[in-house]
N, C-alpha and C positions, 0 to 999 in steps of 0.2 A: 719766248721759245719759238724757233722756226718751226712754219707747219706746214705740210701739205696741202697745193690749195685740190680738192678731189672733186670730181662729177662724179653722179652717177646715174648709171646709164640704165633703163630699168627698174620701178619702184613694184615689181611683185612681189611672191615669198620670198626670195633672196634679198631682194634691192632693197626693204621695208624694214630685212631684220637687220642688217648694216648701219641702216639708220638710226633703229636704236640699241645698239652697241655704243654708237656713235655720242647720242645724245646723255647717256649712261657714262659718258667720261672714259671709257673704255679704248678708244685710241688719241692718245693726248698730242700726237703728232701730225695727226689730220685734221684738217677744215673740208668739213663739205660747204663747196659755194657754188653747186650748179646741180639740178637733177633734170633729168630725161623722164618721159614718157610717151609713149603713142595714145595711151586712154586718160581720158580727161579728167576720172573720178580718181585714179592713181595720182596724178598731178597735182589733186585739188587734196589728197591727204599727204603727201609732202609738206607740200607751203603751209597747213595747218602745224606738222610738227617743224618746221624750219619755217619762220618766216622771213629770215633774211638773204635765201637762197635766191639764188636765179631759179626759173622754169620754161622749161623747153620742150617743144612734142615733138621734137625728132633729136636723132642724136648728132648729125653733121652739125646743127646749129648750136648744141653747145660744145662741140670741141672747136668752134669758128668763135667762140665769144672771148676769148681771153681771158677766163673769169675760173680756166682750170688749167694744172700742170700735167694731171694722171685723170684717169679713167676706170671706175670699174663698171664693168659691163655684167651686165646681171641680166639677160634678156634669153627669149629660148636658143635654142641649141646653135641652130642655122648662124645665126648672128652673129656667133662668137667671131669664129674667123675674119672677115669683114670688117667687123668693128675693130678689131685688134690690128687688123693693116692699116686701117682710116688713121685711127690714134697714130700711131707709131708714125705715119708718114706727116701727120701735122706736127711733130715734136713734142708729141704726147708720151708719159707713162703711161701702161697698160696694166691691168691686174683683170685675168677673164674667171668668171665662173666656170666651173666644170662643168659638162666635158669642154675640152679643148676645142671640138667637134663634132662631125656627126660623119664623115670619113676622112680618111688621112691626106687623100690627094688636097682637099683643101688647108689641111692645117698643117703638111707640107709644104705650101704655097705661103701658109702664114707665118711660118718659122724661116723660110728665108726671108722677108721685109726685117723680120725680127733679129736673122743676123746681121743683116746690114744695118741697123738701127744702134745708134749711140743711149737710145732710152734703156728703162727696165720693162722690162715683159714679164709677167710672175702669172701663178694659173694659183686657185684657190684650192688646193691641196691640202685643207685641212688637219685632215687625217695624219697627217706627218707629224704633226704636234702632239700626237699622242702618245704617254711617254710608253705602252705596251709595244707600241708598234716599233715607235724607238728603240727601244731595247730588243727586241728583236733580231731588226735590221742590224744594230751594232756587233749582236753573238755572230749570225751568220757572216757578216761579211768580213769578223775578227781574223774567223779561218781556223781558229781554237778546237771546234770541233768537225771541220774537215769538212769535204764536198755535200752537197747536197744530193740525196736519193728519191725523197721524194713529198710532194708537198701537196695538202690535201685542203681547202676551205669551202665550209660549208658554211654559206651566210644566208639563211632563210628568214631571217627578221626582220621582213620587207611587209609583212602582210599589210594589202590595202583591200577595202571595201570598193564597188562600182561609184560610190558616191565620188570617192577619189578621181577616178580615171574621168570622171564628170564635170570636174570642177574647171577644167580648162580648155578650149577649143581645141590646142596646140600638143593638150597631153596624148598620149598613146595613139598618135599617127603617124607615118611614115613620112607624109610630107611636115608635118609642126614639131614632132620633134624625133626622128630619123630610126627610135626604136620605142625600148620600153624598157624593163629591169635594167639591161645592160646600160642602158644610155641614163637614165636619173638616176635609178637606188648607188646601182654598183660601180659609178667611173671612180671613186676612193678607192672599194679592195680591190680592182683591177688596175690601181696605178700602187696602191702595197704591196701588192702580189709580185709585181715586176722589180718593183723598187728594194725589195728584201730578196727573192729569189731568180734575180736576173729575168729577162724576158727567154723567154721559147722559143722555138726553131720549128713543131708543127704544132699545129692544131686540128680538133677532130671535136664536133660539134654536134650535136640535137638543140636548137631552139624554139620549142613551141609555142605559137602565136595562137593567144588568145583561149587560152588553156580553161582557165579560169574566169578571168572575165567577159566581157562584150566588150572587145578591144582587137586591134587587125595587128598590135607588135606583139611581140614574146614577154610572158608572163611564167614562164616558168625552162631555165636552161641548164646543160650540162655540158661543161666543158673537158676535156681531155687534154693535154697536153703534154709535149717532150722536150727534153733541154737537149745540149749540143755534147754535154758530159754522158748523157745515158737515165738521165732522172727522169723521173714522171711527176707530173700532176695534175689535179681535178677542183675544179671549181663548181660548184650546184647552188646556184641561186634561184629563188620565186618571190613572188607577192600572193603567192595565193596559200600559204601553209599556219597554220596556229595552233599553237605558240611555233616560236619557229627557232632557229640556232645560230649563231655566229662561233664558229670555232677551229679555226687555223693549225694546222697540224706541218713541222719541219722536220722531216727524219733524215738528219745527217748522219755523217761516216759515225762519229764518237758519241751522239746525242739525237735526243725528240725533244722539240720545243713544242709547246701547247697554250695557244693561246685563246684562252676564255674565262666570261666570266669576270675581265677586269683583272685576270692573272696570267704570269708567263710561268708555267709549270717546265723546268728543266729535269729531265731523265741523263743522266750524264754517264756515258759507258765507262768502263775503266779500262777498256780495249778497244780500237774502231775495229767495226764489222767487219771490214775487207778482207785485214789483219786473221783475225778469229775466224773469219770462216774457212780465208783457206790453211791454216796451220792446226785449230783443233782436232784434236784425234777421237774427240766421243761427237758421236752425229746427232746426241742428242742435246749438245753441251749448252748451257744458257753463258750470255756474259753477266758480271755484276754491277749495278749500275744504283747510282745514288738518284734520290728524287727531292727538290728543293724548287720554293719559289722562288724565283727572279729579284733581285731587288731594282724598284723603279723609284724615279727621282717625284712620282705623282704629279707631274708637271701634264698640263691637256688643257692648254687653252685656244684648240680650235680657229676657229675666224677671226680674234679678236688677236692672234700671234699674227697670221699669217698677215693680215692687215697693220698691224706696226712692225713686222716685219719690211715689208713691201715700203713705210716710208721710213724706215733706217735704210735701205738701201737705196733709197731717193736721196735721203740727206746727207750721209755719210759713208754709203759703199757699201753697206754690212750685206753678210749673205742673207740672202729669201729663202723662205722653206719651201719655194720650189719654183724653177725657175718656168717661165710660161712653154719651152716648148718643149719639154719633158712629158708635156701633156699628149703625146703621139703615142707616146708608148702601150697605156690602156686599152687608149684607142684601139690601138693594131690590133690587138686580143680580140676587143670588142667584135671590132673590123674581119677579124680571121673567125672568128665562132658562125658571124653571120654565114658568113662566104661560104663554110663550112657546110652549116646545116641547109643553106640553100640548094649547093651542089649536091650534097649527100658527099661526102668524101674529106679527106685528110688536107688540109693544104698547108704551105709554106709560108714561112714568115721571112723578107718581107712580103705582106698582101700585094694580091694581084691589086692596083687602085683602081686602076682605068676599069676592068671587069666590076670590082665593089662598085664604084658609082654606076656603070650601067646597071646592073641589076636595081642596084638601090632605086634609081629614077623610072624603073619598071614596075616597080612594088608603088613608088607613088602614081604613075599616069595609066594603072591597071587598079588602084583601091576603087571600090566603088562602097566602103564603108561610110555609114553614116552614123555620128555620135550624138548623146542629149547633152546640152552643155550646160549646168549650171555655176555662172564663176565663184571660185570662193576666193580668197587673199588668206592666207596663213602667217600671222606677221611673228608663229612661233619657230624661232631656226631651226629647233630639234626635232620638228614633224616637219616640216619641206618638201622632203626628197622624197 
């Protein structure tokens, strides 16, 4: 069988659970022959589970070695972009961890190398593989049940302890890793968010830094938003709430989609609203409307698709569950909440960038935050983020 021969770039909680997925027979069309690191103790637990790998402490030197086709970059935020130009311009595959970024002017910089590039470029978009969210995106964007009105998700099941925000130099700083909720928990529902209900045209924002914990990014925010049809919606994430919620709500013309719990609850009108509202004659009239579960194909295999995805389309063409510069989209969100709650005010989409980074690099060379850092390694994928 042809394989992919893979680096990887980065052996922390991402790069670490990759490799055993890997090791686990779980993508049968990849060979890992090269990994990266900058810290020694990460390097020296690689080679312990691989030892027929190459090992590298920087990452030019192994996409210089010949010993890989593609790349996944698993390293913090900053990185992404940069590394994903390097690759691409040595004749490398790409595959980057989320975010894309950490603002858009760069990973608009990175998506043209990217279209001019003959390789693949794929962003780790897990979440697409998931058959609720699938299903979802398919009712809405069938057109079955008519425009969107208005769309509400509420994902507070982020809650983390200080020990968390502790565990890594890089976490929860504006220069190591450019935010907080917005930038680890949430770049998945903010690239679902857009990917099932189109992206927005304003935004209007409160991001409160440091809410909850001893941390200088946003730990707890509230987005606003408006579409170019006349929709609305709101996004309210934290790390600081327990128990906390994930639950997606889509009120189109004909239906309310709801999604939680592991189920897509359909509300199905047997009239669109538009319709009925303005032709009924009692002001008090209800529509009738049936309620059924969704049926889903149970299919959620996560980073373990999205990476034999990534090499079917190395070897054969096949589509990727997301292609790497689709990853701006979130972003902007991200990008326009900050901007937002910075200025105090409304703004448009697309983001000011030039403005986003100045601010941005004023928040880093005015932090005068200081954090305790105890490192941990989480080599469980499902607690990571």
């Amino acid at each position: 069988m042809e394989k992919v021969r893979l680096g990887i770039i980065g052996v922390g909680n991402m790069g670490s659970s990759h490799i055993k997925n890997y090791l686990n027979g779980k993508m049968p069309e990849i060979e890992i022959t090269a990994v990266a690191d900058i810290k020694p103790d990460r390097l020296e637990w690689a080679k312990e589970q691989l030892p027929e790998v190459k090992i590298y402490d920087n990452a030019s030197a192994l996409m210089d070695s010949g010993e890989v086709e593609a790349v996944l970059i698993a390293t913090p935020h900053y990185d992404h972009p940069p590394l994903v130009k390097e690759a691409l311009s040595k004749g490398l595959h790409a595959m980057s961890e989320k975010p894309a970024g950490v603002y858009t002017k760069q990973v608009r910089e990175m998506n043209e190398v990217a279209n001019e590039s003959d390789k693949i470029f794929a962003i780790m978009f897990n979440q697409r593989t998931n058959c609720l969210y699938r299903k979802a995106h398919e009712l809405v964007h069938s057109g079955i049940y008519g425009e969107m009105k208005r769309v509400t998700w509420i994902i507070t099941d982020w809650y983390r302890t200080q020990a968390y925000y502790n565990s890594g130099g890089w976490r929860a700083t504006w220069s190591g890793e450019g935010g907080g909720v917005l930038l680890n928990q949430c770049p998945h529902q903010l690239d679902l968010w857009q990917w099932i209900c189109g992206m927005p045209e304003k935004i209007t924002a409160v991001c409160h830094e440091g809410k909850w914990h001893n941390i200088e990014v946003e730990d707890d925010v509230m987005i606003y938003a408006e579409y170019p049809n006349g929709a609305t919606g709101t996004f309210i994430t934290t790390t600081g709430d327990y128990p906390g919620t994930n639950r997606l709500e889509i009120t189109l013309d004909k239906a309310k989609l709801i999604c939680e719990n592991g189920k897509l609850i359909v509300n199905e009108l047997t009239c669109g609203l538009a319709e009925f509202t303005k032709n009924s004659e009692d002001g008090f009239a209800s529509i009738e409307y049936k309620t059924f579960e969704a049926e889903l194909d149970g299919r959620n295999e996560q980073h373990i698709e999205v990476m034999n995805k990534f090499a079917g389309a190395i070897l054969r063409g096949e589509p990727l569950t997301a292609k790497g510069q689709e990853g701006i989209n979130g972003l902007m969100i991200s990008n326009a909440a900050f901007l937002s709650s910075w200025l105090g005010k409304t703004v448009t989409l697309p983001v000011d960038e030039e403005l986003f980074h100045k601010m941005l690099q004023e928040k880093i060379a005015n932090s005068t935050f200081v954090k305790e850092v105890k490192e941990v390694v989480n080599e469980n994928m499902d607690s990571t983020y």
